[in-house]
N, C-alpha and C positions, 0 to 999 in steps of 0.2 A: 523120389527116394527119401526115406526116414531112416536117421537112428536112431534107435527107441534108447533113449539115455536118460538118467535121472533128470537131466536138465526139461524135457518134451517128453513125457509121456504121451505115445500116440499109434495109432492104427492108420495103416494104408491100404486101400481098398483100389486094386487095380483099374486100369483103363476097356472096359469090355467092348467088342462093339457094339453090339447094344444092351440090352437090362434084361436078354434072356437068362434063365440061371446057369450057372456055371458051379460043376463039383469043385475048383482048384478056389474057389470063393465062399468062404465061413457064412454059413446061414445068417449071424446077426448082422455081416457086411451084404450079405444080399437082402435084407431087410433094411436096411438104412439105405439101400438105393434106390429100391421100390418108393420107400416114402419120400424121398426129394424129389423123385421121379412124379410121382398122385400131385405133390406140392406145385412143383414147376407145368405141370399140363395146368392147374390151376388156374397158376401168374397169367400163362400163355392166355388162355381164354377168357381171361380178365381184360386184360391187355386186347385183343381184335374186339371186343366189346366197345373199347374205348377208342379203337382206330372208326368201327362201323358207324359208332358215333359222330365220331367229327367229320365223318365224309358226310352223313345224312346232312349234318347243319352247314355244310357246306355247300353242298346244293343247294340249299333252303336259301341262304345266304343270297347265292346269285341271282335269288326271282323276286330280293324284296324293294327292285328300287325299279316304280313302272319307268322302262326306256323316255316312251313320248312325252313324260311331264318331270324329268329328274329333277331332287328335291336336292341342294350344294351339301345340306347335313345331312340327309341321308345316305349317299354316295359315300363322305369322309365316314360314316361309319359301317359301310359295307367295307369300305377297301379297309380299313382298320381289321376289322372283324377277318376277312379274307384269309389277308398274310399273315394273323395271328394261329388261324385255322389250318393255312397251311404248315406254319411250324411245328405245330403238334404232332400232326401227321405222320413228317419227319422224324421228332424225337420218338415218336410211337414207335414207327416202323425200326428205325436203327437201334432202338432199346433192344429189339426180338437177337441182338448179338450177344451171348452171352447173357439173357438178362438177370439173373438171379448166381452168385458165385461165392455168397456165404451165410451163416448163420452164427448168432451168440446166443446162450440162454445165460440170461443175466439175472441174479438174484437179489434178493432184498429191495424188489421193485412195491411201491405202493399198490394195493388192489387196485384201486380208480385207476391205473395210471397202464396197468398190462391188457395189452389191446390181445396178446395170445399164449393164454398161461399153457402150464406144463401140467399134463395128469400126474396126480401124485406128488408133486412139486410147487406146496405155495409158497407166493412169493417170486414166483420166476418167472420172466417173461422172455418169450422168445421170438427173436428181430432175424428175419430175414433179410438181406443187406443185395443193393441190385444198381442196376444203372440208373435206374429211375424208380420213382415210389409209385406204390398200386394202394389205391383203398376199397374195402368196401360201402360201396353207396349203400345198399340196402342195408346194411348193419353197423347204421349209426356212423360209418364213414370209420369202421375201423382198418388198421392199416395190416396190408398183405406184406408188404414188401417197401423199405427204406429205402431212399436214394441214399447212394454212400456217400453224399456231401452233409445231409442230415447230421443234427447234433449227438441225435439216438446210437445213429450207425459210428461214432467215434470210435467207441470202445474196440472194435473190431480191430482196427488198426494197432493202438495204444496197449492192446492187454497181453502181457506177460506173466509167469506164473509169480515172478518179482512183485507186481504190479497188476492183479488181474482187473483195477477197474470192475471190479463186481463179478465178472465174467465168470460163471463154471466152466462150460465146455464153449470151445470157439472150431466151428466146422469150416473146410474149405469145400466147395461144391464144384467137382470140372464137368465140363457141359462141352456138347458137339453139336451143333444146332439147339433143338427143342427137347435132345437125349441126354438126361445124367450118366454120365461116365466114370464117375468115382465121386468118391469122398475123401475126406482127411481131418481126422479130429485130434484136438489137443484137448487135454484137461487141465485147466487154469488155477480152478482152487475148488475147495471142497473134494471130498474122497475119491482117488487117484491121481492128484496132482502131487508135485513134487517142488523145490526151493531153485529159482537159479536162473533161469531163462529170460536173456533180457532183449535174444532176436525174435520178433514177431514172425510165426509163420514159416517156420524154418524150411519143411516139404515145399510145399507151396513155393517158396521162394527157390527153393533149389532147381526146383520142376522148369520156374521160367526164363532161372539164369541158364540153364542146361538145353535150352526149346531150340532148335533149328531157326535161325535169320532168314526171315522169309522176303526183304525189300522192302518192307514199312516198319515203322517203330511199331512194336508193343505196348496195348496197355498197362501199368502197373498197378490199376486200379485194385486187382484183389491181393498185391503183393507191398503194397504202401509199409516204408517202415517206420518206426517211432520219430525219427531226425525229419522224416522227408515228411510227417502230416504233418509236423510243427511250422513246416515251412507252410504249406497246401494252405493250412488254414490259420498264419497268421495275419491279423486284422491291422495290419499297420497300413495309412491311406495313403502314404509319399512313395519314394523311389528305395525300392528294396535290390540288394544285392545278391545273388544266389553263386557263390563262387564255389568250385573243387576242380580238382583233377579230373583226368578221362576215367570214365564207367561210373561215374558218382550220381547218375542218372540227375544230373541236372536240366534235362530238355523232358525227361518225361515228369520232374517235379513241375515242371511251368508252367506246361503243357495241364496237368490234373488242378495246379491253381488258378488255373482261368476258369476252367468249366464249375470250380467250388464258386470264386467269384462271379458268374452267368446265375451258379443258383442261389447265392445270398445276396447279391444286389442284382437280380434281374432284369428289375424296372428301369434302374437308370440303366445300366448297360444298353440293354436291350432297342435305346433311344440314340445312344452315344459312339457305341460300337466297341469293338475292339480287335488292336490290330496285332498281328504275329508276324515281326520279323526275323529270318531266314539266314543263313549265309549266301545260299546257293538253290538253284530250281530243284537240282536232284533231292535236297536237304528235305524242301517245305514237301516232293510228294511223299517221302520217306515218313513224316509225322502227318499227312494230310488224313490217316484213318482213326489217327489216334481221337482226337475232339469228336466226332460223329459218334464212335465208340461207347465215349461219356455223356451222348444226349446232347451237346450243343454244335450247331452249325453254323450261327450266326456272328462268323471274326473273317476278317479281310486276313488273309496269307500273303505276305509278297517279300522280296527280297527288296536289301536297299535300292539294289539296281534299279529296281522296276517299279520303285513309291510313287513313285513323278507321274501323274496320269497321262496315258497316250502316248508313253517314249519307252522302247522296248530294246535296252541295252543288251548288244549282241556282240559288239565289237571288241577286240581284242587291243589290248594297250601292255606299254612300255612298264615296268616296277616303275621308273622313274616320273612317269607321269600317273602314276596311279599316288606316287606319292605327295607329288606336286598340287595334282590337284583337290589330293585331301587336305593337303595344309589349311592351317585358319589364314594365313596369307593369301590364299584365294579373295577373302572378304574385301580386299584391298582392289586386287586386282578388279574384281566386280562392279566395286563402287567406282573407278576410272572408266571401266565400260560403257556405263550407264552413263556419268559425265558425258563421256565424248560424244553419246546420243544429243546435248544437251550445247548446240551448236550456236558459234557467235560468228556475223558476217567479219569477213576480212578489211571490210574496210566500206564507205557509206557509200549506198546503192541508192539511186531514183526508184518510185512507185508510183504510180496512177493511181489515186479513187476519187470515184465520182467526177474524172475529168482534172483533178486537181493533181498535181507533180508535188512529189514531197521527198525529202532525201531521209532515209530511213539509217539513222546513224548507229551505230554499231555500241555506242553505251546504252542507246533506248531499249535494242535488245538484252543486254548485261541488266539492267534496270529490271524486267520484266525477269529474266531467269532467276536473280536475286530473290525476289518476291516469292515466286514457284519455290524457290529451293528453300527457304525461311518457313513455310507454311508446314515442314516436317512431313509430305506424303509421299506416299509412294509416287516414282516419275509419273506414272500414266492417271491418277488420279491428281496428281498437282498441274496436269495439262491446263484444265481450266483454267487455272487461278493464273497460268503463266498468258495463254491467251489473249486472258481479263484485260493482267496488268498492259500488256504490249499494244490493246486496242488502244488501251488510255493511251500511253505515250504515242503511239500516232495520232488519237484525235485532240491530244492538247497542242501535237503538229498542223494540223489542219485548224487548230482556232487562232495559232499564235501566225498563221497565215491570212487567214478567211477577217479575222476578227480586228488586225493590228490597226492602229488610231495612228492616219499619216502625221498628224500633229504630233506622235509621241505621249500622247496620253493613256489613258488604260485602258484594256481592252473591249473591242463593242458588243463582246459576245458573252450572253449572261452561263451560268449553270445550265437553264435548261438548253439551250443550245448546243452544250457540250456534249449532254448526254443522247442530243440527236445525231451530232456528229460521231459519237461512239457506237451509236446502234448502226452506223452510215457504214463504219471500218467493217464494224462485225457481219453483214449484209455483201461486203464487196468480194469478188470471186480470189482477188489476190491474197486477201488477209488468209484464209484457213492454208492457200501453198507457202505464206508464210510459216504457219504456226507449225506445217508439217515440215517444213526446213528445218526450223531451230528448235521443235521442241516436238518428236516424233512420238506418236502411238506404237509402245512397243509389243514384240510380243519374246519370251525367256529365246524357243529354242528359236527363231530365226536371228536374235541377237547373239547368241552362245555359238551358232553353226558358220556365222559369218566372222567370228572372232577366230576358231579355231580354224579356217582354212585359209585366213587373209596374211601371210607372215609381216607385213611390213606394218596393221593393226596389232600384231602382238608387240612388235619391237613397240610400237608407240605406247601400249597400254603396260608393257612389264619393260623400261626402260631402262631400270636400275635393280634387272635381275640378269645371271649370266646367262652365255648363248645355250648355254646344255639345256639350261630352262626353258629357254622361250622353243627352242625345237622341240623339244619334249609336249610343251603346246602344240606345236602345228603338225595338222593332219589334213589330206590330201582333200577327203570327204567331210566336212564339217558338220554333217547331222547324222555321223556313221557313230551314232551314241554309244558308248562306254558305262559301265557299271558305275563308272567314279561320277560319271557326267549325272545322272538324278540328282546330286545335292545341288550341284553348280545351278540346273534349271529351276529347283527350288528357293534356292538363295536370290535369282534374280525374281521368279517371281513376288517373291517377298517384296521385295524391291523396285519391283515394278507397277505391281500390283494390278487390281481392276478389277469389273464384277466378275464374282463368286462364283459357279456354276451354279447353285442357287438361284442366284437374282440373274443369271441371264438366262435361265427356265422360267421365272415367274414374268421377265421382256419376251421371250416368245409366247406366254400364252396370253399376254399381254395385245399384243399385235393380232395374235389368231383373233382372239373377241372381238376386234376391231373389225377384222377382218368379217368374219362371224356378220357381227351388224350393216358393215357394208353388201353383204351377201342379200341379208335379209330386207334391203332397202329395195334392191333390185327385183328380188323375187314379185314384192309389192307394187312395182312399176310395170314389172311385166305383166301380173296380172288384170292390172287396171287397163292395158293395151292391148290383151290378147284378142285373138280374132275371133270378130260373133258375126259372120258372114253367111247366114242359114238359106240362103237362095235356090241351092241345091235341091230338089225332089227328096234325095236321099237326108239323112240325119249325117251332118257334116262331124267327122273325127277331129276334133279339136284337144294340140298337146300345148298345154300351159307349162311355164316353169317348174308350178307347185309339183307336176308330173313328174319331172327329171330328177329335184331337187324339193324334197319333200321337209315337212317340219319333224318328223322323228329323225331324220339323216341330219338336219340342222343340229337337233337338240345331242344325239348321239355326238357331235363334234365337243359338245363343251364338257364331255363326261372326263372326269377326272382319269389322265391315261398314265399318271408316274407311280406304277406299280412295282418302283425297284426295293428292295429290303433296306435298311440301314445299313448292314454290310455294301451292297451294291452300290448306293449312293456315297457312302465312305470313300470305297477303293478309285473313285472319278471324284473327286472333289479334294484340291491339293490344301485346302485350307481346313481342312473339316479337321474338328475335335476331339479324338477319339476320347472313351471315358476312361480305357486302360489299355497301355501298350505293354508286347512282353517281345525282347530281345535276345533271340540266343546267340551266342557268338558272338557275343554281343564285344568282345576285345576285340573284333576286326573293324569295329568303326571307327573312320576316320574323324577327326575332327569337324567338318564341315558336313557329315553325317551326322553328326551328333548333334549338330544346331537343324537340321531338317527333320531330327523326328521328335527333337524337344519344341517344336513349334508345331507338331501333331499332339504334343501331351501338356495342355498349358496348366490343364490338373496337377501335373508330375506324378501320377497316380500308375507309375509304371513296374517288370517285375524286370530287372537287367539276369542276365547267366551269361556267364562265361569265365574264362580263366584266363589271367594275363602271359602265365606261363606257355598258354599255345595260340599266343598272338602270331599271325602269319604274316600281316598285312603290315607295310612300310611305312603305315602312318596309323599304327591301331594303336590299343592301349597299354602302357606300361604302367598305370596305376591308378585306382576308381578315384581314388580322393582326387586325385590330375585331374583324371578327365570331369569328374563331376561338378567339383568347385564352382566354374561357373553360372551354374545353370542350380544347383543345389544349396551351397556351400558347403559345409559337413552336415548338412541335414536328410543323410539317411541312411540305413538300415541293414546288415551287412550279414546274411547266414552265410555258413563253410559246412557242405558236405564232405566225413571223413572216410565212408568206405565206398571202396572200386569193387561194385557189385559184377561187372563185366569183365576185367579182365584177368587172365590168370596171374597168378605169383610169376610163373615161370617170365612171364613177357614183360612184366610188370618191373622185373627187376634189372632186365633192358633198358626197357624205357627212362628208370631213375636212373639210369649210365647218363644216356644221351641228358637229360634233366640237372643232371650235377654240372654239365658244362658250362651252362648259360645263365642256369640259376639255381647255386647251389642253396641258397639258404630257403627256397621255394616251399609251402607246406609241401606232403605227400601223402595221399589218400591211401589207408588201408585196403589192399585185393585179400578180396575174401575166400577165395576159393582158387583149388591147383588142376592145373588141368593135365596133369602126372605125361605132357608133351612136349621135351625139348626145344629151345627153337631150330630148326636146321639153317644150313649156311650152305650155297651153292655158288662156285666160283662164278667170276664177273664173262659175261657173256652167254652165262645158261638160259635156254629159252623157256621165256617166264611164262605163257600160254603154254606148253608142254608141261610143266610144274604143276598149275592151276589145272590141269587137264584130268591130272593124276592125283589130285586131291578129289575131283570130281566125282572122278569113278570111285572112288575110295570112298566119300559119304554123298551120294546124288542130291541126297535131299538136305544140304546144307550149302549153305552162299561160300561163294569164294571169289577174291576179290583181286587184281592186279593194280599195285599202288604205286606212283611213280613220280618225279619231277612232273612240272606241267607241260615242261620242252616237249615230253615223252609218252603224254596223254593222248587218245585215241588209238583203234583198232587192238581194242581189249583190255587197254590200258587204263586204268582211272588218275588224273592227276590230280595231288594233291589239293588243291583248290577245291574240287568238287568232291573230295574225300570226305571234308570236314563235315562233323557231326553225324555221320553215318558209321554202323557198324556192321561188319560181316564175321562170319562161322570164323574163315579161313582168309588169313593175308599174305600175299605174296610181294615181300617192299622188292623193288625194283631199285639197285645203283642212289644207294644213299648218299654215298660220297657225292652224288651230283645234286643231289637232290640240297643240300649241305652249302654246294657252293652257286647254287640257281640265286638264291636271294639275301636280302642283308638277313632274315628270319631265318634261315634254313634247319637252326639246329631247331628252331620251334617246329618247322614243319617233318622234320625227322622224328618228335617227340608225339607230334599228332600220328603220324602216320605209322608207327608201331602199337599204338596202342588204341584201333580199329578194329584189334581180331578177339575176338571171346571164344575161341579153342585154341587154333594153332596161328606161328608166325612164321615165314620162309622168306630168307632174305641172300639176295643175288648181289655179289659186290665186296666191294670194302667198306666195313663200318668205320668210321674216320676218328674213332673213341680216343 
């Protein structure tokens, strides 16, 4: 819908089903369909050109490294080449969505400089605007179609009749497959534009705030406003802040600054990775179409819950323990864990080696953990050093025995002697059940799992916390992992440390070559043995080794097999670097969250979103500067989106009820639009699947959603928890008052949970206002 007002001069050219002509459609609007239509078969055909492409070299690919002789650098540049080949493929194929959705004809362009002028218009060049850019190879490599991350494609976004950025006319293109389905043209400047317009895309925007909720985010790629490219494509390298209210599209702003960032630093990305954290599973599949959409696939998705690789937090916990173990007082508790790993004899014990008795005193061990713990590594990598030290102190045992002058005089055992009695301790079967006594190989979760189900280990490790606390620890199953529990196993691995999954991939292939050359030792023994016993009349069938076990099956073994992407390898590797992490909801992290994913971002090259105002969570953020400090100091970067593109006035002015309670002085986003729908009120006990039922029938083809405490989650219900960051057509709040009194957040999660619906709101209960 348009209104044709001084401010937008414009034309709307309806949705048809396809581009046969229609009398209720003005000839020059069925002329401008026709040609987007010629235009867009084009693109299309440019495009499977360039998929046929990369398949042929893809094949080719696979046949240029001969199996029986593989070259180490040839291999590394087949698999290089492979999963580069196969990315394309991808962004080729997933471009074919929507690929082309607008145009500018932009004037006072340099000759040299317009790749597609306008008849009868010099000076103008006109940029087709798409998810991915097309050129022509055979003509000079001129350009079809701009990816709208391109500096070209800006003006699309930015040009108002205010401000046209050069633009004369700027078209919106809707597409249904590979069919134009409408147009929508503005005139910017030059004859039939008019003074004043300072919303970009007014139709267009209207069209996709008004579009049916279909269970994933939308793109807003051809709806981008002036506020939200500034943000897209601002070039700041630290930790940027993207704060507003609900409907201020701050998840689909992040969400489009990552994919700008994949196309302007590609290369390192593309090596370093990049990660998108979640609140919730429902959340990440809700935006999981949106990046595909924009041409990139290449980012790990995961919630906090689930960072930790190979721990798959399912378990349900206490507020209290959720808040408990987000505290940074965890760090405490941790570092005593790990201690108590780090064990002193009760008092001095005999040992045998080499036939010799020696009393093993319990400062010689103090001695050696001192050492280990002075050296600054992590427990499991300071093993050694503790080891080390503890062989010395029993072999200068064994010399101040072996060695001592019955006269009293100094000892008869020089240096080198010592150091053969050191190699003697280190050799002796007792010494390593030593070392694994006092000073164990750990590993996070079976130290974590045996903490939380041992209660008489918690009292000992949280001694000087009260008992709500330490129960609030113990659970029955101690590796019946929690959301919370991902930092905790992070934290110790830090802490505990050891090889990388890196370096114990390049020790297993390390081993297999070994293995490899012991194979091929054999093979050679065997052959030299094999039986030449030809006495038979007949011609004897003799099977060698080489038979079973040939040299292409050898050599096939040593072929390069870690064919996993950067992504891949990222999401199993807890130590890994990403190049750029982006947080939404990012106000529910706990504190000891926040140290587990800034030791994922050592760049600080991160995009945070969220708003503190709809903090949920018992240990989340009540202010960036707080939480950031640490880890930043005031060193970064802080946008505020001001309009609530989603949700209506009507609900909107609900929600700043519930908002003035908790936090009255809190910005408040501008709702741009009314959805002329009261809210309704149905008394406490109305059944809220019968409500939802009746919305259904009433628009089929729009979402409608059942919102409620999380006591009250399941069989239709969504509970609050799992709400966050999603939006539906229609909301039905379920019993706010309880929802209000479930958690110490409640009126936060009352303020989330009304302002989910972008038409209507229905709500069962007492509002508790």
């Amino acid at each position: 819908m348009c209104r044709g007002t001084k401010q937008s001069p414009c034309s709307v050219v309806p949705d048809p089903e396809s581009n046969r002509k229609d009398a209720s459609i003005p000839k020059q609007d069925q002329a401008a369909l026709v040609a987007e239509q010629e235009n867009v078969d084009k693109l299309i055909a440019t495009l499977d050109q360039e998929v046929a492409q990369a398949n042929a070299r893809l094949k080719a690919v696979m046949l240029e490294v001969d199996p029986c002789n593989p070259d180490a650098e040839a291999l590394v540049r087949r698999e290089t080449e492979y999963h580069s080949l196969n990315e394309k493929i991808d962004r080729l194929n997933l471009a074919q969505l929507g690929l082309v959705f607008g145009r500018i004809d932009v004037a006072d362009v340099p000759e040299h400089l317009i790749d597609n002028p306008v008849e009868g218009q010099p000076g103008v060049d006109r940029r087709y605007i798409g998810r991915m850019g097309l050129m022509d190879r055979e003509d000079n490599y001129r350009t079809l179609l701009l990816d709208w991350r391109a500096p070209m494609a800006r003006p699309f976004y930015l040009a108002t009749t205010a401000h046209p950025e050069g633009v004369q006319l700027r078209r919106h293109i809707r597409t249904k497959g590979t069919k134009v389905t409408g147009v929508h043209d503005e005139v910017l400047s030059g004859p039939g534009s008019a003074e004043g317009s300072g919303v970009t895309s007014e139709a267009a925007l209207h069209d996709a705030l008004e579009a049916a909720r279909t269970g994933h985010m939308a793109s807003i790629v051809q709806t981008i406003q002036r506020e939200q490219d500034q943000i897209i494509r601002d070039e700041h390298r630290g930790v940027m802040v993207v704060e507003g209210g609900p409907g201020t599209g701050k998840t689909a702003v992040a969400l489009h600054r990552i994919a700008y960032l994949l196309y302007t630093w590609r290369e390192q990305l593309a090596k370093t990775g990049v990660l998108i954290l979640g609140p919730n599973a429902t959340f990440l599949e809700y935006i999981s179409r949106v990046l595909p959409e924009l041409g990139e696939t290449g980012v790990v998705l995961s919630t906090v819950g689930d960072l930790y690789p190979g721990v798959e937090a399912t378990a349900e916990e206490s507020l209290l323990a959720r808040e408990i173990k987000g505290s940074e007082e965890m760090v405490v508790l941790i570092d005593r864990l790990i201690k108590h790993h780090q064990q002193l004899p009760e008092s001095t014990r005999s040992i045998t080696i080499d036939g010799l008795e020696l009393a093993l005193e319990p400062a010689m061990v103090k001695a050696a953990r001192t050492r280990a713990r002075r050296s600054r590594k992590p427990h499991n990598e300071a093993r050694p050093a503790f080891c080390t030290a503890l062989a010395e102190q029993i072999a200068n045992a064994m010399r101040d025995r072996i060695g001592a002058d019955p006269l009293g005089g100094k000892n008869l055992l020089g240096e080198g002697d010592l150091a053969e009695l050191h190699d003697d301790v280190r050799q002796a079967p007792i010494f390593e059940q030593l070392c694994a006594e006092f000073w164990p190989e750990l590993a996070p979760t079976t130290v974590l799992a045996e903490f939380f189900e041992d209660p008489s280990l918690i009292r000992a490790i949280a001694f000087d916390y009260d008992e709500d606390t330490q129960q609030a620890l113990y659970r029955r199953d101690g590796d019946a992992w929690a959301s919370s529990d991902a930092a905790l196993l992070d934290e110790l691995a830090a802490r505990i440390g050891g090889l990388d999954p890196e370096e114990q991939l390049e020790a297993q292939r390390k081993r297999w070559r070994e293995q490899v050359a012991e194979a091929a030792e054999a093979l050679d023994v065997l052959t030299g043995s094999q039986n030449t016993d030809l006495d038979d009349e007949a011609d004897a069938e003799i099977l060698s080794a080489h038979d079973v076990v040939d040299a292409e099956t050898l050599a096939a073994r040593q072929e390069v097999r870690d064919q996993r992407s950067t992504a891949q390898r990222a999401a199993e590797d807890h130590r890994w670097a990403f190049g750029h992490v982006i947080i939404d909801e990012a106000q529910e992290l706990t504190p000891m969250e926040w140290r587990m994913v800034f030791r994922r971002s050592p760049s600080r090259w991160m995009t945070i979103v969220g708003d503190p105002a709809q903090t949920g969570s018992p240990a989340g953020v009540d202010a960036w500067a707080d939480t950031l400090e640490p880890y930043v100091q005031d060193r970064f970067h802080t946008h505020r989106l001001s309009v609530n593109y989603r949700t209506p006035v009507e609900i909107m002015e609900l929600a700043h009820r519930v908002l003035d309670v908790y936090a009255p002085h809190a910005p408040k986003a501008q709702a741009l639009r009314r959805s002329n729908e009261p809210i309704r009120y149905f008394p406490e006990g109305s059944d809220p699947l019968a409500i939802a039922r009746e919305i259904q029938q009433r628009e089929p083809e729009r979402l409608c959603a059942v919102i409620g405490p999380d006591a009250l989650a399941g069989e239709g219900i969504l509970g609050i928890s799992a709400a966050k960051g999603l939006e539906f057509d229609h909301v039905v709040l379920l019993d706010p008052k309880a929802m209000v009194e479930e958690s110490p957040q409640g009126w936060q999660n009352l303020y989330v949970a009304c302002t989910r619906a972008t038409q209507t709101l229905s709500v069962i209960g007492e509002l508790p206002l």
